[in-house]
MMTF fields as JSON, N, C-alpha, C and O atoms, coordinates in Angstrom:
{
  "mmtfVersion": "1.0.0",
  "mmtfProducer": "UNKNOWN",
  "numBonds": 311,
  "numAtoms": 312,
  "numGroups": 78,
  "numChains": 1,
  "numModels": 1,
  "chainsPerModel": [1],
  "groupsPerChain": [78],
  "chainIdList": ["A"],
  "bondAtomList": [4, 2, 8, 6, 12, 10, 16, 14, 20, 18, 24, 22, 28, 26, 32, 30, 36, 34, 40, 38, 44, 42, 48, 46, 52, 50, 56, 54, 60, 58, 64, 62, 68, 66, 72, 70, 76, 74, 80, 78, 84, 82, 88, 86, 92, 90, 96, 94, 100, 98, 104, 102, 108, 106, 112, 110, 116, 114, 120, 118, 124, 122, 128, 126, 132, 130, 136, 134, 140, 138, 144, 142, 148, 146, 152, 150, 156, 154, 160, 158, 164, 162, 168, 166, 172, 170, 176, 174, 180, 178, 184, 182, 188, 186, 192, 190, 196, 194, 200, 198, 204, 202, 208, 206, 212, 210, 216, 214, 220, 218, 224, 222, 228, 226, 232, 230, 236, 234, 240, 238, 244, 242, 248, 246, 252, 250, 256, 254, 260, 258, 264, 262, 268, 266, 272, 270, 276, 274, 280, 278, 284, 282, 288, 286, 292, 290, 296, 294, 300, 298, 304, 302, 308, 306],
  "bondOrderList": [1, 1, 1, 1, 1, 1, 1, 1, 1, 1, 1, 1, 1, 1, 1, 1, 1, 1, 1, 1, 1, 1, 1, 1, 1, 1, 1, 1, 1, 1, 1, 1, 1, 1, 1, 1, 1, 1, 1, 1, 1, 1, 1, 1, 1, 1, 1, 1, 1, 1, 1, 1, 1, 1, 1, 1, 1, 1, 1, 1, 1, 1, 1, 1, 1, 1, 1, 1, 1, 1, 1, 1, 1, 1, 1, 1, 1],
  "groupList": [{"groupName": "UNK", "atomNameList": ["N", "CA", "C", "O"], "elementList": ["N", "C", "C", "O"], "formalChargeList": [0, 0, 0, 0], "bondAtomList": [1, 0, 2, 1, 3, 2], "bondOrderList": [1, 1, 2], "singleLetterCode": "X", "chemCompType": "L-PEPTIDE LINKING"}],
  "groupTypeList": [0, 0, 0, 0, 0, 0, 0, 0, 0, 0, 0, 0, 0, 0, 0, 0, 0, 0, 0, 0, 0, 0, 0, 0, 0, 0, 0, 0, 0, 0, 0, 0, 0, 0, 0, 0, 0, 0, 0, 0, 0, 0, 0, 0, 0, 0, 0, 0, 0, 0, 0, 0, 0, 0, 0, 0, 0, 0, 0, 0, 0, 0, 0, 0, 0, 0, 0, 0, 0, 0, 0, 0, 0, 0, 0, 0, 0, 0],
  "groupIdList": [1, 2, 3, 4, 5, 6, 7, 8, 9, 10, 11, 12, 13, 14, 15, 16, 17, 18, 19, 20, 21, 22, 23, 24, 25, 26, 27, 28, 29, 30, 31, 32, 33, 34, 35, 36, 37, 38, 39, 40, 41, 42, 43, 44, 45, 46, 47, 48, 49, 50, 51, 52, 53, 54, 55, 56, 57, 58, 59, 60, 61, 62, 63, 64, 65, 66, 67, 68, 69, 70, 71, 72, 73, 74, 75, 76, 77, 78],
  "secStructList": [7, 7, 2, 2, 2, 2, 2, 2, 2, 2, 2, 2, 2, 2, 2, 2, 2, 2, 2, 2, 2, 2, 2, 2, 1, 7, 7, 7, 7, 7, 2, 2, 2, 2, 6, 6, 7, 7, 7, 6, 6, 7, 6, 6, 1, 7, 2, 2, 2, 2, 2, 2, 2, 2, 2, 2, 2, 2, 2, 2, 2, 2, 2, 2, 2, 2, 2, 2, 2, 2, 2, 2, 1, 7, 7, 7, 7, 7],
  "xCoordList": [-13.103, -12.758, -11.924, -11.276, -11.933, -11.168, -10.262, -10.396, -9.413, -7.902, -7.962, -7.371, -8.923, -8.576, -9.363, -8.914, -10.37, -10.351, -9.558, -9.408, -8.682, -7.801, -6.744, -6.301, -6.477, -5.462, -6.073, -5.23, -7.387, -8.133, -7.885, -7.484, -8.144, -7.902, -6.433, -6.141, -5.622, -4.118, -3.667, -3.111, -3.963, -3.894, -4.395, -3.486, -5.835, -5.962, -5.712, -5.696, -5.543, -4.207, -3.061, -2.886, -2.225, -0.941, -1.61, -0.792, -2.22, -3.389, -3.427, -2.914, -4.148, -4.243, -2.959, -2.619, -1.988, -0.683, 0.285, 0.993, 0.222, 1.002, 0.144, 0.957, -1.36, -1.777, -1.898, -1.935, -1.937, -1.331, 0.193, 0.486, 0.858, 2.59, 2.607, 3.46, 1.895, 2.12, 1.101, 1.539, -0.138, -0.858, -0.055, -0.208, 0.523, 1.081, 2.958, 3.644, 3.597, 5.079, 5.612, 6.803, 4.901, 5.484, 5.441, 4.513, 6.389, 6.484, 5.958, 6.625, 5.256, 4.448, 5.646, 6.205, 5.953, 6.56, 6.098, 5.372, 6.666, 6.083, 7.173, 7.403, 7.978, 8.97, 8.578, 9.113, 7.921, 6.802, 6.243, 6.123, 5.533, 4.869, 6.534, 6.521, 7.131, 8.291, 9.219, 9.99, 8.99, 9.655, 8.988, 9.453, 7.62, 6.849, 7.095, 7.276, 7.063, 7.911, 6.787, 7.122, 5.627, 4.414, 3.395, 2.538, 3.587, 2.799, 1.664, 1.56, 0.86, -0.383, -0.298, -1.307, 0.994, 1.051, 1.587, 1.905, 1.703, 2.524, 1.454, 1.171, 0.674, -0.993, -0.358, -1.113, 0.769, 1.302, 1.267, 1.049, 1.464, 1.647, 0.024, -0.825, 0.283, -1.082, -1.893, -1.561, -3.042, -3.822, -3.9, -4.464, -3.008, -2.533, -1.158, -0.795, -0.699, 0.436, -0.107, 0.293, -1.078, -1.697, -2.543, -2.46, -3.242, -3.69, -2.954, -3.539, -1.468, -0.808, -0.082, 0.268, -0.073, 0.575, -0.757, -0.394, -1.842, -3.144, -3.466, -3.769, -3.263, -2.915, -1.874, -2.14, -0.626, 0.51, 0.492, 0.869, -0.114, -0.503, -1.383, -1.76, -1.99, -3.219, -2.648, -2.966, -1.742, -1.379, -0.096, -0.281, 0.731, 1.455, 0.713, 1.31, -0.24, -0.992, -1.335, -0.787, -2.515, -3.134, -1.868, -1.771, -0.901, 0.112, 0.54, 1.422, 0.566, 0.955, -0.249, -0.197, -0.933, -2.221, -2.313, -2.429, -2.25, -2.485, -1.766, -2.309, 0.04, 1.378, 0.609, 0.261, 0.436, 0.332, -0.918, -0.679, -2.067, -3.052, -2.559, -3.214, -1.475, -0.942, -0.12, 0.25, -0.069, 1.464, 0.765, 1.327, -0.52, -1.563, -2.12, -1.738, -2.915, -3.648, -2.548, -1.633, -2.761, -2.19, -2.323, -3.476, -1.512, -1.766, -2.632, -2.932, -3.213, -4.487, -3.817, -3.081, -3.883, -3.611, -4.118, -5.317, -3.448, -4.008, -3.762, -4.071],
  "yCoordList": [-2.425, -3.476, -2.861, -1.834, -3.444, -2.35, -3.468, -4.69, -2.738, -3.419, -4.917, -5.949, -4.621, -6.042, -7.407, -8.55, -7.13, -7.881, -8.336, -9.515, -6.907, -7.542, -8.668, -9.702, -8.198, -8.85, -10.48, -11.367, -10.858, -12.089, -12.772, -13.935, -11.989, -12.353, -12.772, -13.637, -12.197, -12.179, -13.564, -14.499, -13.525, -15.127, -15.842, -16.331, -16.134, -17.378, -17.834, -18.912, -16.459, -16.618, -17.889, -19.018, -16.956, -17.737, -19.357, -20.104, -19.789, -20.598, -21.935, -23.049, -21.221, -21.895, -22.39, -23.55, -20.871, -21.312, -22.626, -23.435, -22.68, -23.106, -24.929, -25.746, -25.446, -26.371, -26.764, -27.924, -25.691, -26.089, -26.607, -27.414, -26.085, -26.257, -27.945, -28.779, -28.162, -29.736, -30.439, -31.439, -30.007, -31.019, -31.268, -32.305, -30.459, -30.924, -30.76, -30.68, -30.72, -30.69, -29.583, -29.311, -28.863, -27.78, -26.318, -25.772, -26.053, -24.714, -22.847, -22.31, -22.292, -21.346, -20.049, -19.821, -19.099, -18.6, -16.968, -16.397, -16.317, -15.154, -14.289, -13.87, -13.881, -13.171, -11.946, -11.202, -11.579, -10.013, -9.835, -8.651, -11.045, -11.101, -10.962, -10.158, -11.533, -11.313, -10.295, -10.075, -9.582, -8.278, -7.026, -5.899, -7.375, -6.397, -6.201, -5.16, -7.716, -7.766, -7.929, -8.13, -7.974, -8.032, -9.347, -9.575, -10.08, -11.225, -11.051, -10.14, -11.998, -11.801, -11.554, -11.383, -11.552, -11.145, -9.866, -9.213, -9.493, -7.991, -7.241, -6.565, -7.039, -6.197, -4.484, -3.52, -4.395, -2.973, -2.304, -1.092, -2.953, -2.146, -2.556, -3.436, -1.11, -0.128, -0.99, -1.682, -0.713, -1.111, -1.472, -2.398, -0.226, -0.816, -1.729, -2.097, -1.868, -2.787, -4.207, -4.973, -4.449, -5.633, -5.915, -7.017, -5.024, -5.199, -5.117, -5.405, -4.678, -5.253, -6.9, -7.683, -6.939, -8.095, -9.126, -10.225, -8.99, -9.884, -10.267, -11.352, -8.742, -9.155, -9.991, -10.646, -9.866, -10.265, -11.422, -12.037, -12.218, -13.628, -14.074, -14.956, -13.859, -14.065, -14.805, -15.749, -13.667, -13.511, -14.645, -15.519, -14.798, -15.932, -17.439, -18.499, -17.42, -18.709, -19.106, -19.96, -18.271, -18.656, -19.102, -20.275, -18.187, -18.389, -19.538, -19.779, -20.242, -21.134, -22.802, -23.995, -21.99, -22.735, -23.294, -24.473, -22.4, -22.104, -22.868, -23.492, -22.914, -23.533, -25.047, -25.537, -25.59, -26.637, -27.367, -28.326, -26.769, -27.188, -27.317, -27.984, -26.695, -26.684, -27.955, -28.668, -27.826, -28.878, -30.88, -31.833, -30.878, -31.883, -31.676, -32.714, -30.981, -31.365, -31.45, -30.656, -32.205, -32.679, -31.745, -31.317, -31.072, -30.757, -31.395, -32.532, -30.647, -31.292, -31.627, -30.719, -32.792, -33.173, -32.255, -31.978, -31.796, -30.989, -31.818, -31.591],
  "zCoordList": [-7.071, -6.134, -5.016, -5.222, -3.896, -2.673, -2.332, -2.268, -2.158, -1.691, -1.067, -1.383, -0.044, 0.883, -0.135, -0.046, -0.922, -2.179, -2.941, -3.262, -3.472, -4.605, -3.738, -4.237, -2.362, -1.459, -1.318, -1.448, -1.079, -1.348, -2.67, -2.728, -3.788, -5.272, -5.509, -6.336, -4.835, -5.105, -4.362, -4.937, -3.161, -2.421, -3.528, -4.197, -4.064, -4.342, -6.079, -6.673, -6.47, -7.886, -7.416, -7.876, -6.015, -5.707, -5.522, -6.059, -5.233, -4.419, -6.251, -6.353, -7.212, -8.476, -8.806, -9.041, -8.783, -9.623, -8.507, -9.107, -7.263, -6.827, -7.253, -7.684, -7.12, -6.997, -8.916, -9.326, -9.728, -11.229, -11.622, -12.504, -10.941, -10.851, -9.82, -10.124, -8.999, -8.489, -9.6, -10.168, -9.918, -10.688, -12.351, -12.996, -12.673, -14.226, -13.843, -14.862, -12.737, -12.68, -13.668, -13.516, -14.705, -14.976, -14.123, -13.525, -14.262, -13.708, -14.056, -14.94, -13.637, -14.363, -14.18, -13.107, -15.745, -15.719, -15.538, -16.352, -14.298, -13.874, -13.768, -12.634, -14.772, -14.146, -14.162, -13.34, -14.75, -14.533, -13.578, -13.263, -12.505, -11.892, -10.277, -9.345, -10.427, -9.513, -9.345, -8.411, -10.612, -10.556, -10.129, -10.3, -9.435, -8.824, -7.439, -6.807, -6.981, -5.594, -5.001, -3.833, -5.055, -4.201, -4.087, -4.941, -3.048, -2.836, -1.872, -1.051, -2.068, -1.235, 0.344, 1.028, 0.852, 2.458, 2.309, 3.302, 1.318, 1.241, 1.518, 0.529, 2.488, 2.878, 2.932, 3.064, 2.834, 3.095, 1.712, 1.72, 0.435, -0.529, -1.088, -0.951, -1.891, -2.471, -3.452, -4.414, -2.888, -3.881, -5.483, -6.066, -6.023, -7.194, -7.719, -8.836, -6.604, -6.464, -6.705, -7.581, -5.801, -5.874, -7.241, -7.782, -7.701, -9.024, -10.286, -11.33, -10.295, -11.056, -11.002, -11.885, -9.725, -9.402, -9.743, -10.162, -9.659, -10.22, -11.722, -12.218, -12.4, -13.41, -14.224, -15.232, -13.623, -13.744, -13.779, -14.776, -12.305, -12.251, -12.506, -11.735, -13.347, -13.923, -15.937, -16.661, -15.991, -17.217, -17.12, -17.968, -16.592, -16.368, -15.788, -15.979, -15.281, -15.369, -16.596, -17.291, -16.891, -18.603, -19.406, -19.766, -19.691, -20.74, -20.224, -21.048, -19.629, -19.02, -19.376, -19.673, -19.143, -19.524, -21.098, -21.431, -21.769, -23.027, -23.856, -24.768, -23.544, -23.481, -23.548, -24.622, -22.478, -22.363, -23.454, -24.188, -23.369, -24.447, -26.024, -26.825, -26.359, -27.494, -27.815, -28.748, -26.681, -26.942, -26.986, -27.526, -26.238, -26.121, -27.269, -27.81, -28.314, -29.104, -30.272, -30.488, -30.72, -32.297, -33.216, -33.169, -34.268, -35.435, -35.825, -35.46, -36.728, -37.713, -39.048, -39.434, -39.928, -40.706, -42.047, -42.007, -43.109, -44.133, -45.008, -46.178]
}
């Protein structure tokens, strides 16, 4: 994948997480993803900057995701 991709991919990560965080009022927890320092206007840092930071937010959405489905379905009765 070439940079100005991952830089597309990285916007519309921020793009999910910000319109998941208004649609359910919880907040998605990225502190991995903030301690990289690199957001989708950051076009200056390296290619692999941005693909950690994709992964990063990628991985703090889902967990985020995931969080919430748990907490909606009911235990199953044994």
């Amino acid at each position: 994948m070439k940079k100005q991709e991952l830089i597309h991919l990285h916007g519309l990560l921020a793009q999910v997480e910000n319109h998941y965080e208004m649609d359910t009022g919880e907040e998605v927890e990225h502190d991995e993803y903030t301690s990289l320092g690199v957001r989708p206007t950051s076009i200056h840092k390296s290619k692999t900057d941005h693909k950690n930071a994709v992964f990063a937010l990628a991985k703090g959405i889902t967990s985020e995701m995931e969080s919430e489905t748990r907490e909606r379905v009911p235990a199953s009765a044994d």
